[in-house]
N, C-alpha and C positions, 0 to 999 in steps of 0.2 A: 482479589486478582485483578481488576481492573484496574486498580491504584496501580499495580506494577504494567499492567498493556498502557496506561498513559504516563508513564515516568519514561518507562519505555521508548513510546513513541516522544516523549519531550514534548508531551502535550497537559494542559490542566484535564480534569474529571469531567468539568461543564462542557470543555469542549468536544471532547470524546464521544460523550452523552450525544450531544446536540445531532437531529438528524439522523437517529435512529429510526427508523421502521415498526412502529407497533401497529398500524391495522391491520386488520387479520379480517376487515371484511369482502376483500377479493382475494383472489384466486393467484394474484400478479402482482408484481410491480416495475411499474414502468418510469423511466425518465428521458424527457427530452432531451436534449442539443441545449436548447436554450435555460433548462431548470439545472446544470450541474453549477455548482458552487467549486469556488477556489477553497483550497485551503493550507495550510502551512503545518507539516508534522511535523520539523525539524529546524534546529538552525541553519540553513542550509543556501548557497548562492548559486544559482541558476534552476533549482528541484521545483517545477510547478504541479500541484496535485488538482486536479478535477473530482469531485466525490463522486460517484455513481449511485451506489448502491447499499446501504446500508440498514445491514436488517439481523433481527435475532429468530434461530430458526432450533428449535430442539435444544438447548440449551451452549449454543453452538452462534458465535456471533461471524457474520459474513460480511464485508466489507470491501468492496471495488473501487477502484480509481485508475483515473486517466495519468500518468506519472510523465511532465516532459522532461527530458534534462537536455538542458541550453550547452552549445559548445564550453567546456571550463567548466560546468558544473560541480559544485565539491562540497564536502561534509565529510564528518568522522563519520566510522564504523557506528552503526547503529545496531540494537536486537532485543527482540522484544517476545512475550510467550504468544508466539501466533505459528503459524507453517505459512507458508507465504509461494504464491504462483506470481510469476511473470512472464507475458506474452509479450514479444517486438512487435510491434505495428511499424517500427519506420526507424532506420537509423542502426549503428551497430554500438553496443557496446562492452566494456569492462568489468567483471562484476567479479568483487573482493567478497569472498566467503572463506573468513578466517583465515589459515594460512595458504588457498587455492586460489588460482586467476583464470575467473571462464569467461569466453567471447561469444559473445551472444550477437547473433543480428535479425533483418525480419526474419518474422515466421518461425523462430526458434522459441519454446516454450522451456521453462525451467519451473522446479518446485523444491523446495527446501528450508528448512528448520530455522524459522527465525531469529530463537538462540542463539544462532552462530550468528556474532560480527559481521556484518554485510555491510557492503557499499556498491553501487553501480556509479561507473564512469562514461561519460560520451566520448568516446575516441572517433565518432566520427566527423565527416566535414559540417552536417547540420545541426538541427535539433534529431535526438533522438524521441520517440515516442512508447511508453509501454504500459498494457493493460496490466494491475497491479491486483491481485487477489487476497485477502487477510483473511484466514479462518483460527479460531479464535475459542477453544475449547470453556466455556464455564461451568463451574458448580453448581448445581439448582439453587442453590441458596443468594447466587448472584444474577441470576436470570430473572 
């Protein structure tokens, strides 16, 4: 199953991997401002992802990110086996869910089935900003 959440995301296995969360000797985990990493899940022109948080929790992979998308931002229909949340912090936009067109702006929170064909678009005048949520069901056998 991971081979397909990284074909998915149009990412390799190593990269997927990288920055997972195993210690399990606090209670927490935190990240600064200054510790999130960029990173690239798609082919995609203007998409910038900030990693947050990535961790495996009951055999259940969780996965945050900061997502801007720059004025003209664009890529195909992406989906992958995850349920997926997204929170506006800043901006409004577009979001292609198969054959549906939702408008999303701040403070509007949305959740739904990876699997479907997604794409968000910035229709507005700046960048748009969105907290990005991946949950991520596995197998014990892949945990």
């Amino acid at each position: 199953m991971i081979l397909r959440i990284a074909q998915g995301l149009q990412t390799n296995l190593s990269d997927l991997a990288s920055g997972i969360e195993v210690d399990d000797t606090h209670d927490y985990i935190m990240v600064r401002k200054n510790e999130r990493k960029r990173e690239e899940k798609e082919e995609a022109v203007g998409f910038q992802y900030q990693s947050l948080i990535i961790r495996i929790i009951n055999n259940l992979l969780f996965e945050t990110s900061i997502l801007t998308l720059e004025k003209g931002a664009n890529r195909k229909a992406v989906s992958s086996d995850s349920s997926e949340f997204l929170f506006i912090l800043k901006g409004s936009i577009e979001f292609l869910l198969g054959q549906e067109k939702l408008f999303l702006s701040d403070g509007d929170a949305f959740f739904f089935d990876g699997r479907i064909p997604h794409v968000p678009r910035n229709v507005g005048e700046g960048n748009a900003v969105l907290l990005v949520v991946y949950l991520i069901e596995q197998s014990s056998e892949e945990s």
